[in-house]
N, CA and C atoms as a LAMMPS dump frame, in Angstrom:
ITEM: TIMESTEP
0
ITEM: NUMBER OF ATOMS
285
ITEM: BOX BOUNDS ff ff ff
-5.0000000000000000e+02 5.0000000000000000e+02
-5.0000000000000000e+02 5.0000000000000000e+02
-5.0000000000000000e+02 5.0000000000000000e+02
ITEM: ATOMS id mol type element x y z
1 1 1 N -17.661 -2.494 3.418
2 1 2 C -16.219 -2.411 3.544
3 1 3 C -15.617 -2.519 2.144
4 2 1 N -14.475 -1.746 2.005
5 2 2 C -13.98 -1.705 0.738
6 2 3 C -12.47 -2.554 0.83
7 3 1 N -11.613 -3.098 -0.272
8 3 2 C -10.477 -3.695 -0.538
9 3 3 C -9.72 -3.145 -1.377
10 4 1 N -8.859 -3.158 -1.317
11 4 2 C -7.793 -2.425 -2.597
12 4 3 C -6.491 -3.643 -2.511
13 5 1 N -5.993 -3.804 -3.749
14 5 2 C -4.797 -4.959 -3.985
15 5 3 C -3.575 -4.26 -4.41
16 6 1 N -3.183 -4.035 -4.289
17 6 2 C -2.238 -3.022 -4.999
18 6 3 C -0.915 -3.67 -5.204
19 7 1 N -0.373 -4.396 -6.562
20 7 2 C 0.655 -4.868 -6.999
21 7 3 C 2.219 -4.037 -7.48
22 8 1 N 2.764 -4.013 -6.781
23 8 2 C 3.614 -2.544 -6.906
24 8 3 C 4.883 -3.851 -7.742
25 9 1 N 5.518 -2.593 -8.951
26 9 2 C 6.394 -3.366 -9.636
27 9 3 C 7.504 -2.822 -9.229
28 10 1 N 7.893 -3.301 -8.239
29 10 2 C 9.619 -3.014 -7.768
30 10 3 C 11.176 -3.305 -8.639
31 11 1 N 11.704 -1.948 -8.801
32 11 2 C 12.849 -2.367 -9.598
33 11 3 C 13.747 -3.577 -9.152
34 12 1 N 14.579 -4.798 -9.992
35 12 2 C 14.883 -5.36 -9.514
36 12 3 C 16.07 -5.171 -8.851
37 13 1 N 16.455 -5.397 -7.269
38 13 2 C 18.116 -5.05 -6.372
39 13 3 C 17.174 -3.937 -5.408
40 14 1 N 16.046 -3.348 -5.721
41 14 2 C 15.332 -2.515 -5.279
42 14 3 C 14.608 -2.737 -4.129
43 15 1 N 14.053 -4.122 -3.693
44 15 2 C 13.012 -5.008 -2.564
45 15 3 C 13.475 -4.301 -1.416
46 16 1 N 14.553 -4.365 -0.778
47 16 2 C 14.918 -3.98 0.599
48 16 3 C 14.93 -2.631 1.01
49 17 1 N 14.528 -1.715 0.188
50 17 2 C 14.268 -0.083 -0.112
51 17 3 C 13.02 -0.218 -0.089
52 18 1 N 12.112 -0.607 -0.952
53 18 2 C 10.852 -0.425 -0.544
54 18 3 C 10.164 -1.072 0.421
55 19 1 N 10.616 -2.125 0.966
56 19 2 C 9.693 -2.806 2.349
57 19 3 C 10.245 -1.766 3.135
58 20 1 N 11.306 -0.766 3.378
59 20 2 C 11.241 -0.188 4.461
60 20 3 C 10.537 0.878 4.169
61 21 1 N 10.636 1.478 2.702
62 21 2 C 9.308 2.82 2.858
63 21 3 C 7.768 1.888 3.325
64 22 1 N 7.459 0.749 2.428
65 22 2 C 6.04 0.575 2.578
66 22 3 C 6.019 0.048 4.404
67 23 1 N 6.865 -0.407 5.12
68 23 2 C 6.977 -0.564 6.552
69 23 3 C 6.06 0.051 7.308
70 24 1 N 7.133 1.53 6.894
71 24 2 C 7.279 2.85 7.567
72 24 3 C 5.921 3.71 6.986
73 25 1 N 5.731 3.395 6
74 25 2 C 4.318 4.198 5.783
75 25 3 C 3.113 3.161 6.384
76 26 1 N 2.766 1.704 6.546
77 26 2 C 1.803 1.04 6.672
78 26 3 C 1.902 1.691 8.192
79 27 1 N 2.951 1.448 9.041
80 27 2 C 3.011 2.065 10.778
81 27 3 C 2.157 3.581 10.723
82 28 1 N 2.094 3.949 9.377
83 28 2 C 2.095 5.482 9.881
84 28 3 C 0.013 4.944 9.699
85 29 1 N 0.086 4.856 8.536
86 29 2 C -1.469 3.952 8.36
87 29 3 C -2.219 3.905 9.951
88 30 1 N -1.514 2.848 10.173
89 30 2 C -2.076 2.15 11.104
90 30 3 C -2.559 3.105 12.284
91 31 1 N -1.751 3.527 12.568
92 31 2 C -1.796 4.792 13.929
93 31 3 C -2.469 6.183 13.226
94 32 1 N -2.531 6.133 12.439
95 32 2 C -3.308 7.8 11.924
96 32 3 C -4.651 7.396 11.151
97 33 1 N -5.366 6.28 11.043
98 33 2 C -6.439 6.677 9.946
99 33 3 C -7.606 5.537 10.633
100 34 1 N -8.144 5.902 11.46
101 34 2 C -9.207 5.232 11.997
102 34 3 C -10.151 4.209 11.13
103 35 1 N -10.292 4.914 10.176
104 35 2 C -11.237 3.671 8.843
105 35 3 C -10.417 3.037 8.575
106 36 1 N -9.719 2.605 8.128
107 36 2 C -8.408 1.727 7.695
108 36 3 C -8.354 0.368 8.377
109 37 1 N -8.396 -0.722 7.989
110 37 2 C -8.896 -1.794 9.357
111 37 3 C -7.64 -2.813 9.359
112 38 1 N -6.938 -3.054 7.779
113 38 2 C -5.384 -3.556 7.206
114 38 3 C -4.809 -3.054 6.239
115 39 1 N -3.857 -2.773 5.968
116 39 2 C -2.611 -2.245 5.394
117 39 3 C -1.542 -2.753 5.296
118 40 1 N -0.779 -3.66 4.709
119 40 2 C -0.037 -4.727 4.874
120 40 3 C 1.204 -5.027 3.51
121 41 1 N 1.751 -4.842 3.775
122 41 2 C 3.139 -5.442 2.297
123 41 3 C 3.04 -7.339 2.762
124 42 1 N 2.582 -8.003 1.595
125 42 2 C 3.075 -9.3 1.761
126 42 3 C 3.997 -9.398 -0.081
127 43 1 N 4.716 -10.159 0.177
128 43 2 C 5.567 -10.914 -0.886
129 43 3 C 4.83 -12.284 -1.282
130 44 1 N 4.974 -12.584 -2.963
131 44 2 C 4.933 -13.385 -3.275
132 44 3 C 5.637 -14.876 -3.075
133 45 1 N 5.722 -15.729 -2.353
134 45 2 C 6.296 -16.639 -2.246
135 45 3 C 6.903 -17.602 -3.22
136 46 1 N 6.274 -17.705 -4.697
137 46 2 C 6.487 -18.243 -5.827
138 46 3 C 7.635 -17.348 -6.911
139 47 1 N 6.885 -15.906 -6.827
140 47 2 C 7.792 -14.884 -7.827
141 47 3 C 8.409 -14.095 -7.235
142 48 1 N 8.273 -13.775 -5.778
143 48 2 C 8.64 -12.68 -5.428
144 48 3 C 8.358 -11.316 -5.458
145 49 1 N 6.952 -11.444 -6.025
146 49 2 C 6.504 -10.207 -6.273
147 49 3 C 5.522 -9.091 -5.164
148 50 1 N 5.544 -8.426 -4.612
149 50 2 C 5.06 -7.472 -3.688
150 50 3 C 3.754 -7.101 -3.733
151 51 1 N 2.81 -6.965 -2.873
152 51 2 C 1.183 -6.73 -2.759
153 51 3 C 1.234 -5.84 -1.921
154 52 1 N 0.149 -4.75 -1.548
155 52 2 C -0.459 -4.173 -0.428
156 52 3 C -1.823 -4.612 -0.336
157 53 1 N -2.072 -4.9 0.957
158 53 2 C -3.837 -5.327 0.944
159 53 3 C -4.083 -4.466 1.796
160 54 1 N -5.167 -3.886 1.495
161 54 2 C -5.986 -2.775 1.989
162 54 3 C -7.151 -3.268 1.782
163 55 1 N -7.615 -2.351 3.469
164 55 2 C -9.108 -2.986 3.879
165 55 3 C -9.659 -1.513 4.561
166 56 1 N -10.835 -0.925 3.887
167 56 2 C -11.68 0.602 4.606
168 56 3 C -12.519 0.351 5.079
169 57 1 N -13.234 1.048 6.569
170 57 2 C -14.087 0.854 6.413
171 57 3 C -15.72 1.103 5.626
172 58 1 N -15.058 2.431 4.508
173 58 2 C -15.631 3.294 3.659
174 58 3 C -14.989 3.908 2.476
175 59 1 N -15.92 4.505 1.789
176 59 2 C -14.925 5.052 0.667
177 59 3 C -14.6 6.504 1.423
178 60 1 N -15.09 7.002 2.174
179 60 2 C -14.702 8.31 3.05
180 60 3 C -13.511 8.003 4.131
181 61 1 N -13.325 7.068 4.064
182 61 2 C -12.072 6.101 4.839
183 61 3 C -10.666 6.072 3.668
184 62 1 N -11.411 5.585 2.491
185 62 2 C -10.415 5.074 1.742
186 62 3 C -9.651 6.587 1.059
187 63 1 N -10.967 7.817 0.669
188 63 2 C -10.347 8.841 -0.062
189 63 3 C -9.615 9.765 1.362
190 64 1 N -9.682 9.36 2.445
191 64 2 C -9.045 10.034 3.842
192 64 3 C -7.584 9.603 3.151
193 65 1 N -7.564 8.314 3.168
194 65 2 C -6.029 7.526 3.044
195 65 3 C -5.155 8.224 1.937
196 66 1 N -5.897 8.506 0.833
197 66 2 C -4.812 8.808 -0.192
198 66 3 C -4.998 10.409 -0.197
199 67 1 N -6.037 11.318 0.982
200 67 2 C -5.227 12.392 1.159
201 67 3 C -3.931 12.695 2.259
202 68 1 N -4.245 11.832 3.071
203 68 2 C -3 12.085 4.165
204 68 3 C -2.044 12.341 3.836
205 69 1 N -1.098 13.119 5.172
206 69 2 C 0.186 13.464 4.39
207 69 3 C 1.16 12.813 4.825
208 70 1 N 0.959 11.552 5.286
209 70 2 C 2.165 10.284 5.966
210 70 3 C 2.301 9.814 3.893
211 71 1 N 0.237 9.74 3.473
212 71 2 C 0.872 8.765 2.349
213 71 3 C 1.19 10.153 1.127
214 72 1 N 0.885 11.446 0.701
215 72 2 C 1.937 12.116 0.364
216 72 3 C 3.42 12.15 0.507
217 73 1 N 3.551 12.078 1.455
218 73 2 C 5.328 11.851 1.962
219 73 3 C 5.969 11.052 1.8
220 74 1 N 4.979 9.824 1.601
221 74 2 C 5.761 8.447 0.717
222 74 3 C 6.007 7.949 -0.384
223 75 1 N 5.551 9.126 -1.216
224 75 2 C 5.42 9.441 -2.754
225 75 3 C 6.766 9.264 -3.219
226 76 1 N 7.523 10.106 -2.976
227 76 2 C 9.219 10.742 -3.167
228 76 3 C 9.917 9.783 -2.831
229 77 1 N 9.407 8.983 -1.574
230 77 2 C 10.52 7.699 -1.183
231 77 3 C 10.683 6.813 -2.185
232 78 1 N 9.903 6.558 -2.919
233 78 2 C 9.17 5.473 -3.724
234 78 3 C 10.37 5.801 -5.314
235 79 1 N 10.553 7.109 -5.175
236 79 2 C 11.519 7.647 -6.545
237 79 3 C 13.086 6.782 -7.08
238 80 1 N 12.95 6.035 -7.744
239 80 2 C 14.125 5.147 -8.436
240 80 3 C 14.134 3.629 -8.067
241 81 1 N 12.695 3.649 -7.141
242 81 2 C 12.883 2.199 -6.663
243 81 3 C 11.445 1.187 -7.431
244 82 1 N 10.826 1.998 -8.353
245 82 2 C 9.63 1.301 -8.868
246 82 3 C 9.93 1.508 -10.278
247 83 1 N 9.563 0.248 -11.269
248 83 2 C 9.985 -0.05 -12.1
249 83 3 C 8.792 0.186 -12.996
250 84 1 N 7.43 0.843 -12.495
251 84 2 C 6.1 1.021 -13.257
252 84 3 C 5.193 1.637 -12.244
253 85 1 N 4.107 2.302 -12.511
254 85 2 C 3.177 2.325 -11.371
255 85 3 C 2.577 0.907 -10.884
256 86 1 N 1.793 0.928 -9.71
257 86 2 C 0.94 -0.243 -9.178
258 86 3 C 0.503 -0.643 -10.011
259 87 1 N -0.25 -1.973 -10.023
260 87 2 C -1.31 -2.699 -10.737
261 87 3 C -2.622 -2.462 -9.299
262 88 1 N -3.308 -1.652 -9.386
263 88 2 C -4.705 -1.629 -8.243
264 88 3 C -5.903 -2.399 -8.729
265 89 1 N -6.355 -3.366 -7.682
266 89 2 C -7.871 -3.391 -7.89
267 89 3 C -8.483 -3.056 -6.765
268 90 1 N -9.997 -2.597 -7.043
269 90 2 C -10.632 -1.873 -6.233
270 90 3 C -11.734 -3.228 -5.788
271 91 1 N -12.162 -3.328 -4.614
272 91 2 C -12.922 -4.779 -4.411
273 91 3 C -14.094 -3.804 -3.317
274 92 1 N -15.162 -4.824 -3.201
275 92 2 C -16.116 -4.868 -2.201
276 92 3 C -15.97 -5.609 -1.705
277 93 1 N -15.947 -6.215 -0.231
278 93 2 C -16.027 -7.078 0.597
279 93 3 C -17.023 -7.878 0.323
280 94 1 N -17.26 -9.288 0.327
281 94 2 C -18.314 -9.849 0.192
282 94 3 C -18.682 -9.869 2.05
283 95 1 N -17.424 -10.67 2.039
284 95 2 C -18.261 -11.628 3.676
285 95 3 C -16.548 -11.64 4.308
């Protein structure tokens, strides 16, 4: 199983724009991509800062995800509301 962290730098006044794209794209996740096992926006509780945790059950799972066209389509939403690209790490599951 694979992990991905993905630290997205949201412009600041910007938060309430992107939890509804990343919402609306994790729903689309969820219901369209069978390998995919979590997909999730949590917030930092200390800074406030935004995560996606992603969980595949493969890398033929994971390169499915970033061809789809729910997460193409969420590309454009994302336009004036990110202040940098992601910070990603790529993980192996231990246990």
């Amino acid at each position: 199983m694979l992990a991905v962290i993905a630290k997205l730098n949201v412009k600041e006044g910007k938060e309430a724009e992107v939890e509804a794209v990343m919402l609306e794209l994790a729903a689309q996740v969820r219901a369209n991509e069978p390998g995919n096992e979590l997909y999730t926006l949590v917030k930092d509780d200390e800074d406030g800062s935004y995560y996606v945790m992603e969980l595949y059950t493969d890398a033929d799972a994971m390169a499915a995800h970033g061809e789809s066209e729910h997460f193409k389509a969420a590309g454009p939403k994302f336009g004036g509301l990110m202040g940098g690209p992601p910070e990603i790490k790529r993980c192996t599951v231990v246990g």
